[in-house]
N, C-alpha and C positions, 0 to 999 in steps of 0.2 A: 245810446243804443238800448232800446227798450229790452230785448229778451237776454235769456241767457246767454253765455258765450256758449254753453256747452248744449245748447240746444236742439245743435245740427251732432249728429256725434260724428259725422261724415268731416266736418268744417270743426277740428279742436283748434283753441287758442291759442299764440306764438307764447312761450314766457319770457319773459323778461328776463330775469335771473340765468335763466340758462342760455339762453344768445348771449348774453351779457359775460356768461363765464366761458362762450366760446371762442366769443369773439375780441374781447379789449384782453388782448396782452400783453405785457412788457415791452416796448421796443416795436409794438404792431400800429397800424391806423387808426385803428375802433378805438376808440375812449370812453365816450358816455351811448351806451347803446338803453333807447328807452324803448317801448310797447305800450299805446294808449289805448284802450277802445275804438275811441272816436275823437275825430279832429276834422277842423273845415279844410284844413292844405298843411298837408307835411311839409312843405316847402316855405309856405309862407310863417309857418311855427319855427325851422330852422333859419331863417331871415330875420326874425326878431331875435333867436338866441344869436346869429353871428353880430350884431348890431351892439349886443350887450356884451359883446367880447367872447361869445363861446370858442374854444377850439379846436382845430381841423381835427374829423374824425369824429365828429359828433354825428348821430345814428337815430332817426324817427321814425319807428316803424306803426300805423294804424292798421287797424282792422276793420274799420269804417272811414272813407273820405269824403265827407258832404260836399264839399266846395271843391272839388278838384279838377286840376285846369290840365290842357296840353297849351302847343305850343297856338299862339293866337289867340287865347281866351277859351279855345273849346275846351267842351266838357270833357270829365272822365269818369264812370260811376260803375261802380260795383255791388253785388250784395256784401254782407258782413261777412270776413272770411274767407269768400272766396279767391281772393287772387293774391299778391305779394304787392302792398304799396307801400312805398318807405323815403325818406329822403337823407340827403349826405352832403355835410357839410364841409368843404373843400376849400384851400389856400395853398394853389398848385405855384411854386415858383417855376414859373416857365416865361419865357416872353410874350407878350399882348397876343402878338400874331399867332401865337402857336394855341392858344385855350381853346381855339373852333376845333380841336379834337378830343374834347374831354367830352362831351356827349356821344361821340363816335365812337372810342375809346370801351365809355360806358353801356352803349349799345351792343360793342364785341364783348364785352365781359359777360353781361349777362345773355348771349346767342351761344357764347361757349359751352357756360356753365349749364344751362337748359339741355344741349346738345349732349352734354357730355349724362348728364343726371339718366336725362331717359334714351341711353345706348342701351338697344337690344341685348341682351345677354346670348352667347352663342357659344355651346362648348367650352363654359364654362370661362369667356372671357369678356371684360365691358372694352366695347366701342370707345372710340374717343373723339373729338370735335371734330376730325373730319371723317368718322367711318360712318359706320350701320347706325342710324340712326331713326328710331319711333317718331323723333321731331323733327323733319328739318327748317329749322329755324336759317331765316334768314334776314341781312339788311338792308332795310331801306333808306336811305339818307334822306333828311338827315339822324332823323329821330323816329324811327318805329323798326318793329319786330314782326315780322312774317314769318304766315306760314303759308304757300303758297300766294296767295294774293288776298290772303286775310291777315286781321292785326292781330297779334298775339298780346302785344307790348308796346308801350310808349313812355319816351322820356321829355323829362323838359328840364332846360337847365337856365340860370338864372343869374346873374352878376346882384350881388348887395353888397356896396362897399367894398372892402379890399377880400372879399369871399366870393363865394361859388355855390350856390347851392343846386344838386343835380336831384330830382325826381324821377323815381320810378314807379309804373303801373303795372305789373305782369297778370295777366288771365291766368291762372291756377285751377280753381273746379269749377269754373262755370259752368252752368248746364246748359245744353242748346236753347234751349226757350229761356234761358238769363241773360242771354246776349244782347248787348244793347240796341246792336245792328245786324244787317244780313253779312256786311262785311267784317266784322270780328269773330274770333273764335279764342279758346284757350286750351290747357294742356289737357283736361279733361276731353274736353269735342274731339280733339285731334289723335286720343286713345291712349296717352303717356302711361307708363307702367309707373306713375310718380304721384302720390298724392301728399308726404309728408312736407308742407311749406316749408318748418323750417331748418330742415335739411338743404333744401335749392336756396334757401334765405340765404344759409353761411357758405355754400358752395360760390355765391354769385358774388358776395364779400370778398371769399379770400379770392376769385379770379379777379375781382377789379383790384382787390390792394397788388398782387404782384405788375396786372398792365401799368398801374398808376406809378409806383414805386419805381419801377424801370423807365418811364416815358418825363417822370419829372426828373429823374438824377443822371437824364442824357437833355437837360432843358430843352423837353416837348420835341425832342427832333423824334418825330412817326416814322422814319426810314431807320435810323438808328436803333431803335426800342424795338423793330420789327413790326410794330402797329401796322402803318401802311398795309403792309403786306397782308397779314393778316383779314386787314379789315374787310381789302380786296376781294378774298378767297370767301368774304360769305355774302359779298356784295349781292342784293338780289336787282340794284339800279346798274351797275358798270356794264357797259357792253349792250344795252337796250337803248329804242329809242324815247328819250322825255320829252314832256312837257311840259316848261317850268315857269310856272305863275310869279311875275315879278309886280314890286308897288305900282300905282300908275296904269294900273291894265298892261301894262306891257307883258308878253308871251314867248318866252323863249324854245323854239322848237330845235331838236338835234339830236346825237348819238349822246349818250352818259359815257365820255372816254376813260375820265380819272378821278380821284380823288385827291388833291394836291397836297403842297408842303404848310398849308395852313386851313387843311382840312376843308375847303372848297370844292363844292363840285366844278367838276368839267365837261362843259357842254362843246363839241362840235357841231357847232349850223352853219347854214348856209355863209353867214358871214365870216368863215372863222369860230376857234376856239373861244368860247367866253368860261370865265370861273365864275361862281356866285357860290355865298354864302350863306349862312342856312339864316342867320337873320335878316337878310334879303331877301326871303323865299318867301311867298304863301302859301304854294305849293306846290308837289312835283307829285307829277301820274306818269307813269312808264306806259306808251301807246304801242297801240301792234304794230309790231315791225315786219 
């Protein structure tokens, strides 16, 4: 990163040292939380340290991502500072079938912790995940963050070895003419009363360490841990009709009815209920119904 970090004074730098003394401690998830500048993929950096034996709880947060991917290979780019990109390194003891809800999981933790960040203040009381809220954030299965029918947020998650690595992108202060596309926006465009990152940084932390915590020490059962439910209630796909791009050209049209026990969606068409899996997906568009 050529310029200063401090050059935007709008956009100051995350520190290290202090996420680091927020967040790793005693008997918590956070372990090694680092802050680099610049990096080609938080993800594929926590991929070589899990390889080298890093462990869970390991924390990559950039302020630049050159090379950064969503799910399929597509891009993800931001200016320097503007948004919250980070990646987490994960070794959920949960059964095979049940891991298709750790990007879900991850998607509702940080749709909480945004919801909750920028609740309107009213008579002197803050909103909570499901009231008055400046953002409503919502989700898309499998992997993105709306705000009505723009992206806010995208996650990608990633198997290396006997690990997990989950990636997040959040829009923070992009400015409308920063936008990559007609169809993204961030907290800024959408008017959030929130500009400090790394405050929503440790907020989105500690909401995923308690889902994860809870959802791994009832092994991945989403009905039990209350996930499910949850996830349901900010679902912006349940209840609409999709249409879901499968390998093969194959086309899957129907109602989005559920989200299952191994975090599948549930499609009813014509033929009957079908589940699919979001690594079976190339993509889902919610049509007018």
């Amino acid at each position: 990163m050529s310029e200063s970090p401090y050059a935007d004074l709008d956009r100051p730098p995350l520190n290290e040292r202090v996420l680091q003394r927020a967040l790793a401690r005693e008997g918590g998830l956070w372990r090694d939380v680092r802050v680099v500048p610049e990096t080609g993929s938080t993800n594929a950096d926590l991929a070589a340290a899990a390889a080298a034996g890093a462990p869970e709880g390991a924390l990559l947060v950039t302020e630049l991502q050159t090379a950064g991917r969503g799910r399929l290979g597509r891009t993800w780019t931001a200016p320097p500072r503007s948004g919250l990109t980070f990646s987490m390194l994960l070794r959920p003891a949960v059964p095979g079938e049940r891991i298709g809800w750790l990007p879900l999981l991850t998607g509702l933790a940080v749709a909480t912790a945004v919801r909750r960040m920028t609740a309107r203040v009213e008579a002197g009381d803050f909103g909570d995940a499901r009231g008055d809220t400046a953002v409503d954030v919502r989700l898309k299965w499998p992997n993105d963050l709306l705000v009505g029918d723009r992206k806010l947020a995208g996650i990608l998650a990633e198997k290396t070895g006997d690990a997990l690595v989950v990636g997040i992108g959040l829009n923070v202060g992009l400015r409308r003419e920063e936008l990559p596309v007609d169809t993204a926006t961030s907290l800024a465009v959408e008017g959030a009363p929130l500009s400090d990152r790394a405050s929503l940084l440790r907020a989105i932390l500690r909401e995923f360490e308690t889902w994860y915590r809870e959802w791994t020490a009832l092994g991945g059962d989403a009905d039990a841990s209350g996930l499910r439910p949850a996830y349901r209630e900010l679902s912006a796909t349940l209840g609409g009709e999709v249409r879901v791009e499968l390998p093969g050209d194959r086309v899957l049209r129907g109602v989005a009815r559920d989200v299952d026990a191994a975090g599948r969606l549930v499609v009813a068409g014509p033929g009957g209920a079908e589940a699919v899996s979001a690594g079976d997906v190339v993509h889902v568009r919610r049509t007018p119904g």
